[in-house]
C-alpha positions in Angstrom: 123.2 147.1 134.7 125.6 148.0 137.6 126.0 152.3 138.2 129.6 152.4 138.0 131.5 155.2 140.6 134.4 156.6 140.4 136.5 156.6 143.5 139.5 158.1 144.4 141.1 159.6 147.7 139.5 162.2 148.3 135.7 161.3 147.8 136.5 157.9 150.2 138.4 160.4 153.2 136.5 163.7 152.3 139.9 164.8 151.1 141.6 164.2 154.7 143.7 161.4 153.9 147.3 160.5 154.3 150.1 159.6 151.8 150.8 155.8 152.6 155.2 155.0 152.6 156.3 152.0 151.5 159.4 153.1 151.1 160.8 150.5 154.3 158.0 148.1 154.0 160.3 145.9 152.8 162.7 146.8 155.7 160.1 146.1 157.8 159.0 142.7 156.3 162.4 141.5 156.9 163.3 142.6 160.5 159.9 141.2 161.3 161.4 137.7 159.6 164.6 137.8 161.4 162.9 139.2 164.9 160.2 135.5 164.7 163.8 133.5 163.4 165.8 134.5 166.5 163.0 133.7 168.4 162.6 130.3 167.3 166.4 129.9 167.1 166.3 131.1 171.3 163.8 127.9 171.5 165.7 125.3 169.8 168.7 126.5 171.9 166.3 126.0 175.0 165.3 122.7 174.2 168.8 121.3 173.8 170.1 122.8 177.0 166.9 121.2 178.8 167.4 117.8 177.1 171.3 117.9 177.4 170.4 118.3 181.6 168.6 114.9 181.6 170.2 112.1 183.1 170.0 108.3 182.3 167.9 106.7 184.6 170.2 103.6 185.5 173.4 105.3 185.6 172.7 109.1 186.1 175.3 110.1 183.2 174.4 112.9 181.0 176.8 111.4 178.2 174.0 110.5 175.9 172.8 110.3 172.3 169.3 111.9 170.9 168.2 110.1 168.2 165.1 111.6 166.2 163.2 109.7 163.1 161.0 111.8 160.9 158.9 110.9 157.9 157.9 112.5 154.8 155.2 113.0 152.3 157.7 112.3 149.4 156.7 115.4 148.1 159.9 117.5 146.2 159.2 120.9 146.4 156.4 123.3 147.6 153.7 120.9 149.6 156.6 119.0 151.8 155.5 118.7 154.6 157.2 116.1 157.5 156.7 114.9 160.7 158.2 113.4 164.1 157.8 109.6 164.2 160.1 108.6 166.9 162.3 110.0 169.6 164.2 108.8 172.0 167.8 109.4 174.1 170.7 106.3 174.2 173.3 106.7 177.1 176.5 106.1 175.6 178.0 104.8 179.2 175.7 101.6 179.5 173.3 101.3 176.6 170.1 101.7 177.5 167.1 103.6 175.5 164.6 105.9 177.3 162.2 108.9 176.5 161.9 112.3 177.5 158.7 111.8 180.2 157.6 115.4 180.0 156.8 114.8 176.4 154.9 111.6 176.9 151.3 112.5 176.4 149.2 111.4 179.6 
């Protein structure tokens, strides 16, 4: 059978420990949250400005459409999970379909 200890603060620190404050953990949890959200907000914007500054290769307009086709796991609920299948940019002035070539994989 297992010799069973009792523990408590002062036998684990030698009786030098601190109190611990949790009182703003929470606090802190959030800003944490918000502080990684803005930052992945601040990408998104990035990558819109960057794909709004690319021209159509026939006619050079930057009047275009991105079009973006995802797919699921059919999954409702906690274990979605989904996925980019296809994405490409339509020029509204004459038509034509291309890609983004810095995000074709070499």
């Amino acid at each position: 059978m297992a010799k069973r200890i009792r523990v408590n603060f002062e036998t684990i620190n030698d009786g030098n420990y601190e109190k611990l404050d949790v009182g703003d953990f929470g606090a802190r949890i959030k800003e944490q949250e918000r502080l990684e959200w803005e930052k992945e907000k601040k990408k998104e914007q990035e990558e819109k400005e960057r794909i709004n500054k690319i021209p159509c290769p026939v006619c050079k307009s930057t009047n275009k459409h991105h079009h973006t086709k995802y797919q699921n796991n059919g999954i409702i609920g906690p274990g979605y999970a989904s996925w980019l299948v296809e994405e490409y940019l339509v020029c509204l002035d004459c038509g034509i379909h291309f890609s983004d070539m810095s995000k074709v994989k070499k």
